[in-house]
NUKOL-654478 format. One record per residue: residue number from 1; residue in one letter; y, x, z of N, C-alpha, C in turn. Coordinates in steps of 0.2 Angstrom, whole numbers. Atoms other than C-alpha are relative to their C-alpha. Example, Ala and Ser with C-alpha at 12.3 -4.5 7.8 and 13.67 -1.06 7.14 Angstrom:
// NUKOL-654478
   i aa   n_Y   n_X   n_Z  ca_Y  ca_X  ca_Z   c_Y   c_X   c_Z
   1  a    -6     4     0   -22    62    39     6     4     0
   2  s    -6    -4    -1    -5    68    36     5    -4     3
// end
This chain:
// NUKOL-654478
   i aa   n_Y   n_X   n_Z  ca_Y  ca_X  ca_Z   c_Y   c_X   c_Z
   1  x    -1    -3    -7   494  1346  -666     5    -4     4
   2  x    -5     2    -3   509  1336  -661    -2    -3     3
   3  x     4     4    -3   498  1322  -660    -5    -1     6
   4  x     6    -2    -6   485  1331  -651     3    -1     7
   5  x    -3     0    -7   497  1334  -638     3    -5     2
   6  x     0     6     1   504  1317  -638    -2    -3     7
   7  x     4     3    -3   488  1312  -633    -2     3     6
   8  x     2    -4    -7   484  1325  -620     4    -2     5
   9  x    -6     2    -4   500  1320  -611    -3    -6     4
  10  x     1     9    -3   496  1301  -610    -8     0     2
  11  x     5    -1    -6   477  1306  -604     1     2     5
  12  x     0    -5    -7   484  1319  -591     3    -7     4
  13  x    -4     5    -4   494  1304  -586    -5    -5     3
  14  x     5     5    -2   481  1290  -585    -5     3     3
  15  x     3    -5    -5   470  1303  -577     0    -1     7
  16  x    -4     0    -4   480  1306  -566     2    -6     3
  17  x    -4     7    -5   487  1288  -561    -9    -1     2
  18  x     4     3    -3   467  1284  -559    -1     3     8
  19  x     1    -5    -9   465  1300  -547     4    -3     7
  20  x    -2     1    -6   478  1296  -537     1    -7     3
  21  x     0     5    -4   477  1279  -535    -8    -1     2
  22  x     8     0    -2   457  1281  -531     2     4     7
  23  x    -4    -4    -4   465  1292  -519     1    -4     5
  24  x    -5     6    -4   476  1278  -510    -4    -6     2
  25  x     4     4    -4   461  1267  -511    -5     2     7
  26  x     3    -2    -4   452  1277  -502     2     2     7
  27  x    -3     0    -8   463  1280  -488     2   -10     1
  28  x     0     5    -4   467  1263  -487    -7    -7     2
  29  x     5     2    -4   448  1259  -484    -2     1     5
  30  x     1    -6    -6   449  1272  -471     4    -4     6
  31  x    -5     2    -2   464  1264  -466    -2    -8     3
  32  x     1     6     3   457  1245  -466    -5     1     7
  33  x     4     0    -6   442  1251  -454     2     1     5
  34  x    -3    -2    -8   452  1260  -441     3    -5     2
  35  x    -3     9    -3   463  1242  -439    -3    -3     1
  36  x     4     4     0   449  1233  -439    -3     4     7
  37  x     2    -5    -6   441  1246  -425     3    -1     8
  38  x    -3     1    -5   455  1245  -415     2    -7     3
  39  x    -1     7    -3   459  1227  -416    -7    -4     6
  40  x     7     0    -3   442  1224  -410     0     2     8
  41  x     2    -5    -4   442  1236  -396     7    -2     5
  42  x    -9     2    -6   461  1230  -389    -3    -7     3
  43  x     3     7    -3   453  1212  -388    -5     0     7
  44  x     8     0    -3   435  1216  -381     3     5     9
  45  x    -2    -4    -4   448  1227  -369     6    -4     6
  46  x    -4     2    -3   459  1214  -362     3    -1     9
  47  x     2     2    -8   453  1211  -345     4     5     3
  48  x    -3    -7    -4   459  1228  -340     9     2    -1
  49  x    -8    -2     4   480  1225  -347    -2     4    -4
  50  x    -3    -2     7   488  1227  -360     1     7    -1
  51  x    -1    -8     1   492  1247  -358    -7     0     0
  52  x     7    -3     3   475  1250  -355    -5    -2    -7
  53  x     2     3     8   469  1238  -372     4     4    -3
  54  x    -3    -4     4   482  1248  -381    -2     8     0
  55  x     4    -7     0   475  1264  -376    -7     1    -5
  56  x     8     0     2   458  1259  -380     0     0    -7
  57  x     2     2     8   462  1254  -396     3     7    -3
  58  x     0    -7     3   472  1268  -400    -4     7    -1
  59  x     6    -4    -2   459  1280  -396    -6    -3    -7
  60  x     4     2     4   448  1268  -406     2     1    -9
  61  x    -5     1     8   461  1267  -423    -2    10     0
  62  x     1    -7     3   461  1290  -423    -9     0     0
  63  x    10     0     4   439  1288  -422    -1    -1    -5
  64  x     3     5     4   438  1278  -435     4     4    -6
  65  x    -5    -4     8   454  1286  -447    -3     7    -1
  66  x     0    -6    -2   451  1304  -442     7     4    -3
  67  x    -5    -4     1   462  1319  -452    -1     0    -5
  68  x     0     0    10   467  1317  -472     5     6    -1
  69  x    -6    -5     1   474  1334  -476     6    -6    -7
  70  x    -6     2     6   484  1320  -491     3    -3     5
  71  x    -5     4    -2   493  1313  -478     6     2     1
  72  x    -5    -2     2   512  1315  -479     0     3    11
  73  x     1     1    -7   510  1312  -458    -2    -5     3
  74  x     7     6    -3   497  1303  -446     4    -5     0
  75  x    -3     6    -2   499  1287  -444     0    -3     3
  76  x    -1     0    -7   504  1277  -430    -1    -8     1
  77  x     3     9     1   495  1259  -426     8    -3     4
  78  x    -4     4    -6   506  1247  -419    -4    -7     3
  79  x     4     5    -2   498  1234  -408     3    -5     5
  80  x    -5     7    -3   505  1217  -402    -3    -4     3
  81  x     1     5    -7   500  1205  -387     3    -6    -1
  82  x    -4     7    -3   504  1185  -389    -5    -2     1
  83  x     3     7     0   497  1170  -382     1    -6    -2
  84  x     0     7     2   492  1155  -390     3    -6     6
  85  x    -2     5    -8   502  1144  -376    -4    -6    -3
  86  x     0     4     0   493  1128  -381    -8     2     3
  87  x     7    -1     0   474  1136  -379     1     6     7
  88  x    -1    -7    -5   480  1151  -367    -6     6    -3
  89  x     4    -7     6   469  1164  -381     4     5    -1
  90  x    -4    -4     1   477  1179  -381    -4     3    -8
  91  x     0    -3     6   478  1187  -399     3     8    -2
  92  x    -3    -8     2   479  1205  -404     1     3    -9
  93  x    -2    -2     8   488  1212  -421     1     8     0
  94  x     0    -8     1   486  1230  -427     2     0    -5
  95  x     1     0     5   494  1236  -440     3     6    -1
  96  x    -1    -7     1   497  1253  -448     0     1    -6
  97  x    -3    -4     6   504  1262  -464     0     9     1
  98  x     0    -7     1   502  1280  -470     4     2    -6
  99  x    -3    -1     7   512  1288  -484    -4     8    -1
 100  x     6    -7     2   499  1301  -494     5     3    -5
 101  x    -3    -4     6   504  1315  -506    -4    -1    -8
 102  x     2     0     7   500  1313  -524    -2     6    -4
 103  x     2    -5     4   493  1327  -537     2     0    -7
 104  x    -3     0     8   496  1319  -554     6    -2    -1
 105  x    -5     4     3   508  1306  -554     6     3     2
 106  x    -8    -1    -2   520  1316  -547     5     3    -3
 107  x    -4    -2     4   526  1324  -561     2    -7    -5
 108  x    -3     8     4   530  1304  -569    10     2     3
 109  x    -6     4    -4   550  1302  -567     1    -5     1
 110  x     1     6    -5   557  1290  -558     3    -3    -5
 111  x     0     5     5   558  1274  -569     8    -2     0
 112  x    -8     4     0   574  1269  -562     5     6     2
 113  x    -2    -6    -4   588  1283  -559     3    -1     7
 114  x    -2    -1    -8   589  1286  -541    -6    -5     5
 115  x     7     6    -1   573  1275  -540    -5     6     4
 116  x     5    -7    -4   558  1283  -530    -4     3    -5
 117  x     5    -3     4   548  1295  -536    -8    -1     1
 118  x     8     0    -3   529  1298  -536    -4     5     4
 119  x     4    -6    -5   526  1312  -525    -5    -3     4
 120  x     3     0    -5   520  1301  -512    -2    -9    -1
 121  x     2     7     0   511  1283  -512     1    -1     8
 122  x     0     2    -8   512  1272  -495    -5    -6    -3
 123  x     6     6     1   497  1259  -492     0     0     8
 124  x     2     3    -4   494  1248  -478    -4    -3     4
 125  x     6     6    -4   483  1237  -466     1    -3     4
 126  x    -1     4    -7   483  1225  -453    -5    -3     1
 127  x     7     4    -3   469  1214  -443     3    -1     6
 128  x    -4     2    -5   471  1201  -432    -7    -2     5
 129  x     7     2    -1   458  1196  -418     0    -5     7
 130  x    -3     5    -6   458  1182  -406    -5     1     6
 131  x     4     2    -7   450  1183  -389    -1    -6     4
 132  x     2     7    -3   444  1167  -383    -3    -1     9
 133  x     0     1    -9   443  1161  -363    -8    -1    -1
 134  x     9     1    -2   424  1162  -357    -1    -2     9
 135  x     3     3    -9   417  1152  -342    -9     4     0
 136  x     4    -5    -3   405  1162  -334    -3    -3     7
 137  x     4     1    -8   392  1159  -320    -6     5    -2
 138  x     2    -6    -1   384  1176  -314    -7    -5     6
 139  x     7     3    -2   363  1170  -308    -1     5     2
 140  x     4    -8    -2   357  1185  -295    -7    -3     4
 141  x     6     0    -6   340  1187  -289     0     3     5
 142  x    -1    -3    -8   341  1191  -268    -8    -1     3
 143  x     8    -1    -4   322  1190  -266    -2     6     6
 144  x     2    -4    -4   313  1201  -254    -1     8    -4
 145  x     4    -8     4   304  1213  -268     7     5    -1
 146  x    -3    -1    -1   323  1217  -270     3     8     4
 147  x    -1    -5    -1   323  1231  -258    -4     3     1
 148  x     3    -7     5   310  1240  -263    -1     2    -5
 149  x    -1    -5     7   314  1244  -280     5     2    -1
 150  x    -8    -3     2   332  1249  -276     3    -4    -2
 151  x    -4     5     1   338  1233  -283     7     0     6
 152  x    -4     0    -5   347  1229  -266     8     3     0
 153  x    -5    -4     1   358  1243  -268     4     1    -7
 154  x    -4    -2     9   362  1245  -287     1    -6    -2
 155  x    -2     7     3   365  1228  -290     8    -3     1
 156  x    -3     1     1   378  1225  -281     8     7    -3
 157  x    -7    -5     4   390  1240  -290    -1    -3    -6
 158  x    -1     2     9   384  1235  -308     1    -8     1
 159  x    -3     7     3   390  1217  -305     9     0     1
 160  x    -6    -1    -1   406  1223  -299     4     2    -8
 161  x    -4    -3     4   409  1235  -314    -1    -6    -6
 162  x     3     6     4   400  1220  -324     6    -6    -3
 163  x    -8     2    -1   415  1209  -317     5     2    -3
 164  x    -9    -5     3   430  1221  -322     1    -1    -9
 165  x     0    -2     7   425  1220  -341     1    -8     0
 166  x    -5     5     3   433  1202  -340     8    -2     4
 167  x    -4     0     0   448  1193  -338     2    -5     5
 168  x     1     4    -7   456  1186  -319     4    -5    -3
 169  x    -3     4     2   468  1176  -329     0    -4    -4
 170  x     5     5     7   460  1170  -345    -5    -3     2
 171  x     8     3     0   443  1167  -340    -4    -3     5
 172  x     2     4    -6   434  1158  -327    -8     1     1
 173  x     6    -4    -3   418  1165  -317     0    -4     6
 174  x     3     3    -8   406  1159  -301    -5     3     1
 175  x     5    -5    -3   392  1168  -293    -5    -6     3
 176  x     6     3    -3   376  1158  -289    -7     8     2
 177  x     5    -6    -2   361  1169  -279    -6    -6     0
 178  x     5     6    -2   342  1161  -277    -6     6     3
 179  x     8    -5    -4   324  1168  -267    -1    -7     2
 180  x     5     5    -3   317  1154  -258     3    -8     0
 181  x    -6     5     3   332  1144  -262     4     1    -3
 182  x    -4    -1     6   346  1144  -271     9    -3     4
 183  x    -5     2    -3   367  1145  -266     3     1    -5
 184  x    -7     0     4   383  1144  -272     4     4     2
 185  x    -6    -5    -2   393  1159  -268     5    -1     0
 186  x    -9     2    -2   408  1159  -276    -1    -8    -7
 187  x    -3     8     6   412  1142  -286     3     1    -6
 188  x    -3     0     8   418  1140  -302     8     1    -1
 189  x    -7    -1    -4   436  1149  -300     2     5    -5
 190  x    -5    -6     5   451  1158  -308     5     1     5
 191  x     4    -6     2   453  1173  -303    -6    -1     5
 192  x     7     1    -2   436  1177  -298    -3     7     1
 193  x     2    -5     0   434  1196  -297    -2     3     5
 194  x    -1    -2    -8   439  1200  -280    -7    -4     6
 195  x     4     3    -2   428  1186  -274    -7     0    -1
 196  x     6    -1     4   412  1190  -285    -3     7     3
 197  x     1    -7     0   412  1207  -280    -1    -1     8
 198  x     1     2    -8   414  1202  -261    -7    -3     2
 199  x     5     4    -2   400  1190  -261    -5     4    -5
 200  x     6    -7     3   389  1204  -272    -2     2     7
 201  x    -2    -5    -6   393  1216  -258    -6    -5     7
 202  x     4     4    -6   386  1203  -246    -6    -6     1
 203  x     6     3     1   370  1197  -252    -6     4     4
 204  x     7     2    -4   354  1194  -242    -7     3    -2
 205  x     7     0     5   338  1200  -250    -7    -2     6
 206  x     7     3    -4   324  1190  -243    -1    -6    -3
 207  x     2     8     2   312  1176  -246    -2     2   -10
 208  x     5     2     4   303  1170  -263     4     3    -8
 209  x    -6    -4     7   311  1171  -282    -2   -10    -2
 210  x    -1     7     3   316  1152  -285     2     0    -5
 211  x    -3    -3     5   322  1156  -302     3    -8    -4
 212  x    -3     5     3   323  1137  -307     7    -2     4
 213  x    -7     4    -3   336  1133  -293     6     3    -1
 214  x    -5    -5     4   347  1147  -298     2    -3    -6
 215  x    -2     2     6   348  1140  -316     3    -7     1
 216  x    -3     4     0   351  1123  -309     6    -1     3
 217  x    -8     2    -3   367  1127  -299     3     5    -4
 218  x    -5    -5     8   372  1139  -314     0    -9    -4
 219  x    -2     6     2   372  1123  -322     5    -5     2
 220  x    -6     3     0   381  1113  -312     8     4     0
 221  x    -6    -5     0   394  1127  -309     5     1    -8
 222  x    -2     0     8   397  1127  -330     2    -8    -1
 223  x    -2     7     0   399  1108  -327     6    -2     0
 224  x    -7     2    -1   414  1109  -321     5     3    -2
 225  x    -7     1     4   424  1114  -334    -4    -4    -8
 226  x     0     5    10   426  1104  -352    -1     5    -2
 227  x     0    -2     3   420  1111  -364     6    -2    -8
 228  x    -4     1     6   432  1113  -380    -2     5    -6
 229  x     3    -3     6   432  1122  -395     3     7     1
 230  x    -3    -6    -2   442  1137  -386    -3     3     5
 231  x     3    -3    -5   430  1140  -375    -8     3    -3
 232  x     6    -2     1   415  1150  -376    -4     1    10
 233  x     0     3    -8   402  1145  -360    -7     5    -3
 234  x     7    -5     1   387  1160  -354     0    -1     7
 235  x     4    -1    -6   375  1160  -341    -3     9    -2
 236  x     3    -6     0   369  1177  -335    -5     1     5
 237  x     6     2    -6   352  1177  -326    -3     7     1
 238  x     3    -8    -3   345  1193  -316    -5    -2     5
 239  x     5     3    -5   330  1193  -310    -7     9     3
 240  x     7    -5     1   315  1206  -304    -6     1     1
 241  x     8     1     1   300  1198  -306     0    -7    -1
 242  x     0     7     4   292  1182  -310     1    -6     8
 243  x    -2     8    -6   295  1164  -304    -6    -1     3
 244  x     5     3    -2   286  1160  -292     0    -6     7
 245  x    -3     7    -3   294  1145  -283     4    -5    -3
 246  x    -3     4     4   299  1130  -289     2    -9     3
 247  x    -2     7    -3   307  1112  -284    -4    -6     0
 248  x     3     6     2   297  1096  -282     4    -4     5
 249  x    -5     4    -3   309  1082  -279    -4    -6     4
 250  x     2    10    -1   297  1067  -273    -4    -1     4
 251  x     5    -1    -4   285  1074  -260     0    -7     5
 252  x     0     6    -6   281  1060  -245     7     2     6
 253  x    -1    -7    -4   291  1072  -234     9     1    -1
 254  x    -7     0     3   307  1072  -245     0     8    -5
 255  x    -2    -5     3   313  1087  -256    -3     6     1
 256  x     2    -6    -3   303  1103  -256     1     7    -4
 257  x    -1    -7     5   304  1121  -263    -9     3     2
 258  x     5    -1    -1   285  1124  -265    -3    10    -5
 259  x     0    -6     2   280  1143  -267    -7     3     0
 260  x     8     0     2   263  1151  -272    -3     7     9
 261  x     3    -3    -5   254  1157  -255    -2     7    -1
 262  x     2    -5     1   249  1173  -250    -8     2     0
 263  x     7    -2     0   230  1178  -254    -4   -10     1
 264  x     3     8     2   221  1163  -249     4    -7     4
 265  x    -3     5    -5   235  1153  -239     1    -4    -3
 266  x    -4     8     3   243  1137  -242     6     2    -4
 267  x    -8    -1     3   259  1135  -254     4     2     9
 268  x    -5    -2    -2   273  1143  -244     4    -9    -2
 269  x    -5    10     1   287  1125  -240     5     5     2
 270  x    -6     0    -2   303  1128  -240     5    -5    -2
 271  x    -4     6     2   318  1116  -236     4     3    -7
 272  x    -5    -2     8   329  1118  -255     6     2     0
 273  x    -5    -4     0   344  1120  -246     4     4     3
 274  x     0    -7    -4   343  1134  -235    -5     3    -2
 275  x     4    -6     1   328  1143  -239    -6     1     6
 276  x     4    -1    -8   319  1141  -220    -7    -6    -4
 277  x     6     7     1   301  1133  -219     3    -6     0
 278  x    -1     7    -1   299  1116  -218    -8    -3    -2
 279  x     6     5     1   283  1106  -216    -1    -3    -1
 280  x     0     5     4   276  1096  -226    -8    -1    -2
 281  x     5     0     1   262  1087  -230    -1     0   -10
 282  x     2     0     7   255  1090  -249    -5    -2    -4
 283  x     4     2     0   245  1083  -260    -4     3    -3
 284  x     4    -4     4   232  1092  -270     2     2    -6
 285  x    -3    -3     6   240  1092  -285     4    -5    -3
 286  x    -4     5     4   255  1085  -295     1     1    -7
 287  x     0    -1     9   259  1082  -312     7     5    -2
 288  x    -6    -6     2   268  1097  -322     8    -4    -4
 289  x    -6     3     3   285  1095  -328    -1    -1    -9
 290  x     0    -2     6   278  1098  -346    -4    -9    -3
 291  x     4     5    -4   270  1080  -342    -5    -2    -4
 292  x    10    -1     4   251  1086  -350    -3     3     6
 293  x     9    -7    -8   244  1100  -336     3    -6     6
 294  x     4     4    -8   241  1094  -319     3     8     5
 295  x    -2    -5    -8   247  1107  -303    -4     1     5
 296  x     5    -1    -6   235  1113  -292     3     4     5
 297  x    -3    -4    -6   244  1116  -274    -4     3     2
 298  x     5    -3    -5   233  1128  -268     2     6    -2
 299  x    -3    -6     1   237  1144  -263    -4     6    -3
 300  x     7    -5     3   220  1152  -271     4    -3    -7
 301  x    -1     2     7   227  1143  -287     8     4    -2
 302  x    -8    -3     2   245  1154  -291     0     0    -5
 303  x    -1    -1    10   241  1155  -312     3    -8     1
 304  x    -6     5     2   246  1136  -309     6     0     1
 305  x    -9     2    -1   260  1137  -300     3     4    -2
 306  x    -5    -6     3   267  1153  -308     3    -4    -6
 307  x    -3     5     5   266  1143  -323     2    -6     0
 308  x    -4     4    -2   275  1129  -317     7     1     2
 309  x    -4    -4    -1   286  1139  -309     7     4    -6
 310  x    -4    -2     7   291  1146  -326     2    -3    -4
 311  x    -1     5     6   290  1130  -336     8    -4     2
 312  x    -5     5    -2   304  1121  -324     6     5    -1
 313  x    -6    -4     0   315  1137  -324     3    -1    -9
 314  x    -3    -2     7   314  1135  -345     4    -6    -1
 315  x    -2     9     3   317  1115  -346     8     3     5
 316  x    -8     2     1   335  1118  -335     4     7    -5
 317  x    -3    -6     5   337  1134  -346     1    -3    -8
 318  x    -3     3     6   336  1123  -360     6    -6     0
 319  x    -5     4    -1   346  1109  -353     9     3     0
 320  x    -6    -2     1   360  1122  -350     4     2    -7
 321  x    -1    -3     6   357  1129  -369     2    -7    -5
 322  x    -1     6     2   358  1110  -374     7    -2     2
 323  x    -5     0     1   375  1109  -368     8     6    -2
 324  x    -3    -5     4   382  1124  -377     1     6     4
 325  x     0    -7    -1   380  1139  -366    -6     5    -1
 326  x    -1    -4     2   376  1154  -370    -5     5     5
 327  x     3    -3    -9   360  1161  -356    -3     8    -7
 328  x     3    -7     0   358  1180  -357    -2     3     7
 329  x     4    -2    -4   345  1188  -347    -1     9     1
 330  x     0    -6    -2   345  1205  -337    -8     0     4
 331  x     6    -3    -3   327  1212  -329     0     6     2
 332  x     0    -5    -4   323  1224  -316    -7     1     1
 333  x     8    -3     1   305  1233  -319    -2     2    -2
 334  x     4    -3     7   292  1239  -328    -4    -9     0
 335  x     2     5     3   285  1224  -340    -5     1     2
 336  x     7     0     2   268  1234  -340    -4    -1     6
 337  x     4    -2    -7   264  1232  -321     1    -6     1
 338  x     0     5    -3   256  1219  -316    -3    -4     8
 339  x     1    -1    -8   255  1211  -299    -3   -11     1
 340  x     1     7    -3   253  1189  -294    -3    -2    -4
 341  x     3     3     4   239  1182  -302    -1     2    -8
 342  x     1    -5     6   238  1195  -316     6    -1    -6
 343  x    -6     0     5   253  1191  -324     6     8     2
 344  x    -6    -6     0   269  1205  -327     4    -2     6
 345  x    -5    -1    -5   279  1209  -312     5    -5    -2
 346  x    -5     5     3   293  1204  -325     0     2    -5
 347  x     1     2     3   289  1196  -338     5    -2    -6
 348  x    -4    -1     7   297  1199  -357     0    -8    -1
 349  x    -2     7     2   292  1182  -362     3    -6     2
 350  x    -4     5    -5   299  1171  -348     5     1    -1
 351  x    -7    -3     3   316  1180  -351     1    -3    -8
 352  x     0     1     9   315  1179  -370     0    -8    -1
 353  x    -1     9     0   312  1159  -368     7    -1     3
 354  x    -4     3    -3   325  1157  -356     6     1    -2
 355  x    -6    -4     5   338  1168  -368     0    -2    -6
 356  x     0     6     7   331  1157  -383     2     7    -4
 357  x     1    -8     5   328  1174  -392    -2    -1    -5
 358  x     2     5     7   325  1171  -411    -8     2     0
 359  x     8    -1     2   306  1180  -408    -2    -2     8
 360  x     4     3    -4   302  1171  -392    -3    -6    -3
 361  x     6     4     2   288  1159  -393     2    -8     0
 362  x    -4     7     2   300  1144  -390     5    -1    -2
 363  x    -9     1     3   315  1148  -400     2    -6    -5
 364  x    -5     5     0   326  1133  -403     5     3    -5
 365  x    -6    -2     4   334  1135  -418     9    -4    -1
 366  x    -5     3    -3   347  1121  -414     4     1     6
 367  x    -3    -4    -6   352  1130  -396     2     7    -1
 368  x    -2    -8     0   362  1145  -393    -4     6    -1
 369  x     7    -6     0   353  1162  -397     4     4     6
 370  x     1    -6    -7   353  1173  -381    -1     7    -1
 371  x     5    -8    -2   348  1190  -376    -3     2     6
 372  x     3    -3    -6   340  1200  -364    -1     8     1
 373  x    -2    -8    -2   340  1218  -358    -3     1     9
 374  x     4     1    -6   327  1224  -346     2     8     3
 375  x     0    -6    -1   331  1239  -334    -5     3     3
 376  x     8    -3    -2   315  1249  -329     1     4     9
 377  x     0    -3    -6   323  1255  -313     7    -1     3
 378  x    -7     1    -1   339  1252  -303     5     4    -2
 379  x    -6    -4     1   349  1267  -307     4    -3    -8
 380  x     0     5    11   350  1256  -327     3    -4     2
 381  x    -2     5     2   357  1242  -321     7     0     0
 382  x    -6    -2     2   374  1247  -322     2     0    -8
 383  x    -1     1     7   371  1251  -341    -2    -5    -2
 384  x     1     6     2   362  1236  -343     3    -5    -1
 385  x    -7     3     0   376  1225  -337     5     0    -4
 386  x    -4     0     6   387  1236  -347    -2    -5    -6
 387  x     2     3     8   379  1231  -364    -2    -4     1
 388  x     0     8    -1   375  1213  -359    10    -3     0
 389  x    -7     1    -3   395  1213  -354     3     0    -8
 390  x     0    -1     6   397  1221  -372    -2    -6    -6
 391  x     4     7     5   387  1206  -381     1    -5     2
 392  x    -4     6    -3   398  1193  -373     6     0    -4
 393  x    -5    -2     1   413  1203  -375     0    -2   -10
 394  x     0     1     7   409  1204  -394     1   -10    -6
 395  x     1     8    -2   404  1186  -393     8    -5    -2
 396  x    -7     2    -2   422  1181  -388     6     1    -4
 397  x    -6    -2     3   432  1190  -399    -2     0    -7
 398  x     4     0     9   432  1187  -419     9     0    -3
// end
């Protein structure tokens, strides 16, 4: 019997230390996620200050923990702000400690006299996360169809609020717009918010949807910073239907922006660096950028030039992804309507190439993987932009 008890003793005990350290792991998985939660959320939060990152996280650290009736009392993140002075990356550190109450071990005495007892276990966690500077050039489409779908109006709030989810000090931004041409709004600039937002505000809707010249001066615009290893470089293209104007640099004539006719007209000419006519004589047909098909300038012919139109948008879409940016794509419409030459209004595929999407048809497994997010009406583009803004933001921060 003495034995027996003995035994019983040193199971209740071993029992017992299992429980209540299963206990302690369990809150400090609990514990591990909401640091990790928060860290995250303070980063992806910067643009807005540091009180407000710190808010967000904290809000993000009590989601994520929730209420352990074993804790002795909640626990309180603490969340720290330095910059890497040589990279200018600001880095966020969360870290948090809980002290929980015990069931078994707490009848163990303490080992040492006046040593601590077992009433109560403490467990830890910390995570750290670096927010990396991002150059950004924001691509809008200002076409005409623009102000009858609502586009007009709801575009420029969701690029505003779009803009606020980065950083005027860290990051560096430029606004290019394109229809029948293609400009440079605001230039490749720090800070960029007040600017981006102003020249939203005061865009034009009229004319074609040149979709390749937009992408080539979001190129040059990403030019003009080095790239390093602290930077992370995205293009974001918004568009709300298909390309149907496209550059031909070598006409007799000089430099054209040639656009698919209406019914049975001639191409539409515009000069490429305003957007106004400009006559020109044309020849019947040029060779495609893809340099196998052939172009037939005729305004009865718009299956050529649409696809044309589309192929030159993807070659600088891939020249940008060739120099390590990062192109996501935004859409305004329904996929399933279609309107020129029997293709979609706007067109999943074209997108999904131009955003090198791992299930489009010419995904590039050596270029950047993209996305794309299509909103079926303008009151979406606001969410839209959010979660595009989100899929940067995440992007950026690790």
């Amino acid at each position: 019997m003495l034995l027996f008890v003995l035994f019983m003793v040193v199971l209740f005990l071993f029992a017992g230390l299992g429980i209540d350290l299963g206990f302690a792991y369990v809150t400090k998985a609990r514990l591990s996620k909401a640091v990790d939660s928060a860290c995250l959320a303070a980063v992806r939060n910067i643009g807005a200050g540091t009180v407000s990152a710190s808010a967000v996280a904290t809000n993000a650290f009590f989601a994520n923990y929730g209420v352990s009736g074993r804790d002795v009392l909640p626990p309180t993140p603490t969340i720290t702000f330095t910059t890497d002075v040589a990279n200018n990356n600001i880095a966020v550190e969360v870290q948090a400690k809980v002290t929980i109450n015990t069931f078994f071990i707490r009848a163990l005495p303490s080992l040492v006299p006046g040593g601590p007892s077992w009433k109560t276990l403490t467990v830890g966690s910390d995570a750290m996360a670096q927010r990396q500077a991002l150059v950004l050039t924001l691509v809008l489409d200002r076409s005409s169809s623009m102000k009858s779908n609502g586009g007009n109006t709801g575009l420029p709030p969701a690029v505003t609020d779009f803009m606020n989810q980065f950083d005027d000090q860290l990051d560096r931004a430029a606004m290019v717009s394109f229809a029948s041409a293609a400009s440079t709004d605001v230039a490749m600039e720090q800070p960029f918010k007040d600017d981006i937002t102003n020249a939203a505000n005061a865009l034009v809707f009229n004319g074609s949807t040149c979709s390749e010249r937009g992408l080539t001066n979001a190129l040059v615009q990403q030019g003009t910073v080095v790239l390093n290893d602290n930077l992370i470089k995205a293009i974001v293209f918004f568009t709300d239907g298909m390309a149907n104007t496209f550059y031909y640099p070598s006409f007799g004539c000089g430099p054209r922006n040639v656009g698919i006719g209406a019914g049975d007209a001639n191409p539409f000419i515009y000069d490429p660096a305003t957007g106004n006519g400009a006559s020109c004589s044309l020849p019947s047909t040029i060779p495609s950028i893809d340099g196998v098909d052939t172009v037939n300038l005729s305004g009865v012919d718009c299956v050529s030039m649409h696809l044309e139109a589309e192929r030159r948008a993807g070659v600088i879409a891939s020249q940008a992804r060739s120099l390590s940016n990062i192109v996501y794509c935004v859409g305004l419409g329904d996929p399933n309507k279609f309107s020129e030459c029997g293709f979609p209004t706007l067109n999943p595929t074209f997108l999904k190439e131009l955003a090198n999407t791992t299930d489009s048809d010419t995904f590039n497994s050596n270029q950047p993987v993209g996305d794309f997010l299509i909103a079926t009406n303008s009151a979406q583009l606001g969410e839209v932009f959010e979660a595009i803004a989100s899929k940067i933001l995440y992007r950026i921060s690790k």
